[in-house]
Each structure stands twice: as structure tokens, then as C-alpha cells.
C-alpha positions in Angstrom: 93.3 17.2 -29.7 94.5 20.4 -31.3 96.3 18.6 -34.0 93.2 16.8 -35.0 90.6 19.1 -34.9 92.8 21.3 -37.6 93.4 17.9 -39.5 89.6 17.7 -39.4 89.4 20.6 -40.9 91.3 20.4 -43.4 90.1 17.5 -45.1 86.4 19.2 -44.8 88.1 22.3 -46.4 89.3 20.1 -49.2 86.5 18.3 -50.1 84.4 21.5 -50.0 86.9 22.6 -52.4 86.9 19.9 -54.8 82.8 19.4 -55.0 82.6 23.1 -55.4 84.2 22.3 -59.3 81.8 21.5 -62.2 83.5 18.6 -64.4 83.2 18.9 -68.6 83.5 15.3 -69.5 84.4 14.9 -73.2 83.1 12.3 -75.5 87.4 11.5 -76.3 87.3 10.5 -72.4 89.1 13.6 -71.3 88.1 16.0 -68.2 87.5 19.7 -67.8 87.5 21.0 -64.6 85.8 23.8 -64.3 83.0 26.6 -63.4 80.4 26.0 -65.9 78.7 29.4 -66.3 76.2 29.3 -69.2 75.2 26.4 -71.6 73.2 27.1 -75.0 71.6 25.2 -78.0 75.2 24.7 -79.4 77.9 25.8 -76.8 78.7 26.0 -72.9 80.3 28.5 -71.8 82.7 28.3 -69.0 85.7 29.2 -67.0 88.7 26.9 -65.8 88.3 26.1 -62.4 91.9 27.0 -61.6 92.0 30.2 -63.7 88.8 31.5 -62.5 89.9 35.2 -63.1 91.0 33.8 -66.3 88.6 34.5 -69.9 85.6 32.9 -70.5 85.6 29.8 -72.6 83.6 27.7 -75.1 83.4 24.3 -76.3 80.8 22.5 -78.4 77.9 20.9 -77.0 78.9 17.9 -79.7 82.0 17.3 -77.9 80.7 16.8 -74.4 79.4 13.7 -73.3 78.5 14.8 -69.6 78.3 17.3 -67.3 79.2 16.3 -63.5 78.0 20.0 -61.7 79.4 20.8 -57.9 76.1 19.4 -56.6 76.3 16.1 -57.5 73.9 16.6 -60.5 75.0 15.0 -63.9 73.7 16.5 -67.4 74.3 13.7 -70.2 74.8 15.8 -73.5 74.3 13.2 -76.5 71.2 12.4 -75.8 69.9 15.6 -75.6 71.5 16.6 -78.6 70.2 14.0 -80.9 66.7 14.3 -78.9 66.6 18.4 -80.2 68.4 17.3 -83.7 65.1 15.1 -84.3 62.8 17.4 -83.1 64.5 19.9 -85.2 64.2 18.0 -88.2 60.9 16.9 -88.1 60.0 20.6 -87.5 61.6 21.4 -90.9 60.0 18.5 -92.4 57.3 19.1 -91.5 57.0 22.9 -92.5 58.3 22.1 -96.1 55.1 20.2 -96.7 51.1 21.9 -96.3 48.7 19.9 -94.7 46.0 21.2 -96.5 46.9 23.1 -99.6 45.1 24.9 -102.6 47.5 25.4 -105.6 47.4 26.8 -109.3 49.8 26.1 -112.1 50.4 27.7 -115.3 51.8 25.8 -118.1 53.3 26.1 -121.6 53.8 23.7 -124.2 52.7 21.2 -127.3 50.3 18.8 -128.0 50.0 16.2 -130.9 47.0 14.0 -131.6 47.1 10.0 -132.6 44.2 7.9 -133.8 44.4 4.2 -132.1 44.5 1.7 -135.3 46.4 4.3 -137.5 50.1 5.2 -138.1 51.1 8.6 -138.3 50.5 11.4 -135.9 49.0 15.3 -136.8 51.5 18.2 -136.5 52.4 19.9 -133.3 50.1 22.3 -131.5 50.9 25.2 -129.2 49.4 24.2 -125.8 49.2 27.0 -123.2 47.2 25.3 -119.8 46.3 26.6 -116.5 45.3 24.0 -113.9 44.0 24.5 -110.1 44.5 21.6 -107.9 43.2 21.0 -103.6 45.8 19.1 -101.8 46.1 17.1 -98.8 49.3 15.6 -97.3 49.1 12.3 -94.9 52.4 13.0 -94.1 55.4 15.1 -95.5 56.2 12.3 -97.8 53.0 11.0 -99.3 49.6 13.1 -100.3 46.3 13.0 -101.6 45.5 15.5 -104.8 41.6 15.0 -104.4 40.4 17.3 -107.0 42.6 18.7 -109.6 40.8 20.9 -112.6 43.0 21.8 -116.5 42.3 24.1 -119.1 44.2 23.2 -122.1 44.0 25.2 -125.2 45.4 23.8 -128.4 46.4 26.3 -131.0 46.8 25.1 -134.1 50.4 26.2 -135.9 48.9 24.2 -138.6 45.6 24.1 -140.5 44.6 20.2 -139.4 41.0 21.6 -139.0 39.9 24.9 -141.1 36.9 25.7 -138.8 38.4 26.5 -135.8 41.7 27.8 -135.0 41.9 26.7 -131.1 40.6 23.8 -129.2 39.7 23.7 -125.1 40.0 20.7 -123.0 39.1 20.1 -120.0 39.9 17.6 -117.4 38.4 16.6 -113.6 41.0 14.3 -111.9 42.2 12.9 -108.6 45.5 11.2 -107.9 48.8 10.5 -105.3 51.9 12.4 -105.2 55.0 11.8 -103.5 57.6 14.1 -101.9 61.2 13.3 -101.6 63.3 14.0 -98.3 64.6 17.9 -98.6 68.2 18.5 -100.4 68.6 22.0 -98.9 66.3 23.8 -96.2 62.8 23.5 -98.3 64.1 21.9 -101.5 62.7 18.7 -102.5 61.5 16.7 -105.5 58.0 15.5 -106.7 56.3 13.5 -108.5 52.2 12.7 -109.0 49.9 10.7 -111.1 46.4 12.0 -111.4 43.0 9.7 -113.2 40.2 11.0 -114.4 37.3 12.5 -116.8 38.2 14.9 -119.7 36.2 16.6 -122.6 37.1 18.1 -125.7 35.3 20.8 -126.8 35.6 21.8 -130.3 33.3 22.7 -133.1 30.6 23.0 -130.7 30.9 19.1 -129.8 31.9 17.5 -127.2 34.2 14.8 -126.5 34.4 12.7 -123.8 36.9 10.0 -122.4 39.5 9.5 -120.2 42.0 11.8 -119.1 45.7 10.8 -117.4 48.2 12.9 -116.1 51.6 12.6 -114.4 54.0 15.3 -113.0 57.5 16.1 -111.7 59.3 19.0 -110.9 61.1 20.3 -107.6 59.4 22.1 -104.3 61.2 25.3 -104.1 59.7 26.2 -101.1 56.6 25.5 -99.7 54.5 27.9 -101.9 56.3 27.6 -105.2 57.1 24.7 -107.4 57.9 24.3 -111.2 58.1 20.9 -113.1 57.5 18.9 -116.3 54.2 17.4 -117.2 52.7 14.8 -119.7 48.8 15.3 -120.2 47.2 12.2 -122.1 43.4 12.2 -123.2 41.4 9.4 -125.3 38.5 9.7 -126.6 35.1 7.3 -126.6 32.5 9.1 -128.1 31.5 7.3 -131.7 32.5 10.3 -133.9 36.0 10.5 -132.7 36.3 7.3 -130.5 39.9 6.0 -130.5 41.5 9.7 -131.0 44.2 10.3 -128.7 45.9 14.0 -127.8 49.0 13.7 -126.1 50.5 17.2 -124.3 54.0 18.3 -123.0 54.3 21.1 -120.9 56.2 23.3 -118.8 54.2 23.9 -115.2 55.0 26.5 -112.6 52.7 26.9 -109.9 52.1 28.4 -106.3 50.4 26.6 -103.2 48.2 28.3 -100.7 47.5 26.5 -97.5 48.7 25.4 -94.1 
């Protein structure tokens, strides 16, 4: 009776033993045992079981597939990983693009003008703009520019008309831009096309027609940008109808929003 009751004991001994030991299972199949101690956003930190007055070690929370802890209780490691990589991401994402944003650009550049109906084109003009532009983005991807106001002043390098030396125009448009995915942290690309009224004023008179713009250019964070833009403006009114001014400028610009 003796003999069993310390046989008894043993074995309950044991088994106390071997449940009190946390098991690292790696994703290459391999086993830790050990004394799991603290566990982070990228490592766990822990101790070998057999070596318990031994230095505290590390490993990846990439290499582990599961946690087994004395209790019983299993911790599966890839799916939470990938769960916080995603909600990482879209976090970044999602800060590299405002919601709602207000934004001004400054630009620098050349015009010419073209007559439909005629060959040739006038000389180049020196073309200094300044837009401000209201944005709002459906997603980080894909937005909405809903209003988007230019001033461009054309300064002739040329006498093509001797009673003024500089021409305004000015343009009321709406269009769609696009962002791409980011390269690095807040980088990204984008490109827009805007639609809509523009006037000429020169001599006094006013010009009227239609006024297109497109854009591209990178995001170099999410309050400054700088890009290349092609500013097109035709003309309808009967003194001038059929006159076209193309521009080509440089655009930097800052956004103010959330």
C-alpha cells in the first residue's frame, strides 16, 4: 500500500511538472519548451524551461505559430499577426489621405495660344498661377475635387498685343482624382482631371468658354504635394470664338484638412 501511494505520487508530481511548462510551437514544426514571460507587438520573451535561472530570451512573433501555456490555454500567433498587419495598414492608408481637405497650389510656367481653323501658334508666354482647390476623398484611393478656383497671368515676353502687357484668366472647375497605393510611409502618386467655366480677361473684355485641366505629381505627405499640370481654355464668345491658350506649369501646393 506504501509502494503505491508513493507511485501515486509520483506520477501526480510529474504531470504537475510537465503542465506547469508553456510550449513555443514554431511555424518550421519545431517545439520550445518553456516559461513564457512577456509577449509584445513583435517579440516574446521567455526563458527555457530547463534553464529557468538561465537569460532571458526572444524570438519573433513571425516565427511562432502557437502558444500551448501551462493552463491548457492556446494563443494562435498568425492570425493575429496578419489581423494587426491589416489594421496597421489601413491605419496608414488611411492617414496619408484627408477626408476633407482645402488645398492651395502655386505654379510657374508658359502658355501659347492657337486659333481652331489656322496653322501656326503665337510665341510663348510667361505663366505664373495660383489655384485654391476643396477636396473630398470617398476613400484613400479615389476623391471628389468639388470646386477648384485658377488665376493665371500671362506675361507676354513678346509684343503679340501692344495694349496690354499681361493677361488674367480665370477658371471655376470640378473633377476626380486618383491616389496610388503608398511607395514609402506617406508617398504616393496622383493624378486628376478637372471641367469647367473659364474667362479671359483682357483689354477690358471678357472671354468666356471652356476651361480643362489635368494634373500629376506625387503626395509627399499628407499636407504637401508638387506635380506637373496642363491648363487648356477655348474660347466661344464671337470676337475671339475658336481661340485656344494652352498652359504648362509647375504646381506645388499644401493641403489643409482632416
Amino acid at each position: 500500500m506504501k509502494k503505491i501511494l508513493i507511485i501515486l505520487l509520483a506520477v501526480f508530481g510529474f504531470g504537475i511538472i510537465t503542465n506547469a511548462q508553456d510550449i513555443i510551437l514554431k511555424k518550421d514544426g519545431s517545439e520550445i519548451k518553456a516559461k513564457v514571460l512577456e509577449i509584445t507587438d513583435q517579440q516574446i520573451k521567455y526563458k527555457e524551461f530547463d534553464f529557468q535561472d538561465g537569460p532571458i530570451r526572444n524570438i519573433n512573433n513571425s516565427e511562432v505559430f502557437m502558444i500551448t501555456y501551462e493552463n491548457g490555454r492556446r494563443e494562435v500567433f498568425n492570425k493575429q499577426n496578419d489581423t494587426v498587419s491589416q489594421t496597421a495598414a489601413k491605419k496608414t492608408t488611411k492617414n496619408c489621405a484627408k477626408k476633407i481637405a482645402s488645398g492651395i497650389d502655386l505654379g510657374l510656367g508658359g502658355s501659347f495660344a492657337t486659333k481652331i481653323g489656322y496653322v501656326g501658334r503665337t510665341p510663348t508666354f510667361f505663366a505664373p498661377s495660383m489655384g485654391i482647390r476643396g477636396t473630398y476623398h470617398l476613400n484613400p484611393y479615389f476623391g471628389i475635387d468639388f470646386i477648384k478656383l485658377n488665376w493665371i497671368t500671362d506675361v507676354y515676353t513678346t509684343k503679340v498685343y501692344s495694349y496690354t502687357p499681361w493677361q488674367m484668366r480665370i477658371q471655376i472647375m470640378s473633377g476626380i482624382r486618383g491616389n496610388t497605393p503608398s511607395f514609402y510611409k506617406c508617398i504616393s502618386g496622383y493624378a486628376v482631371v478637372r471641367l469647367g467655366y473659364a474667362m479671359h480677361l483682357a483689354g477690358g473684355t471678357n472671354f468666356y468658354g471652356l476651361g480643362l485641366e489635368t494634373e500629376m505629381g506625387i503626395n509627399f505627405s499628407p499636407t504637401v504635394f508638387a506635380g506637373f499640370a496642363y491648363n487648356y481654355h477655348t474660347y466661344f464668345g464671337d470676337y475671339d470664338s475658336g481661340l485656344e491658350m494652352h498652359t504648362f506649369s509647375f504646381r506645388l501646393g499644401f493641403n489643409i484638412g482632416q
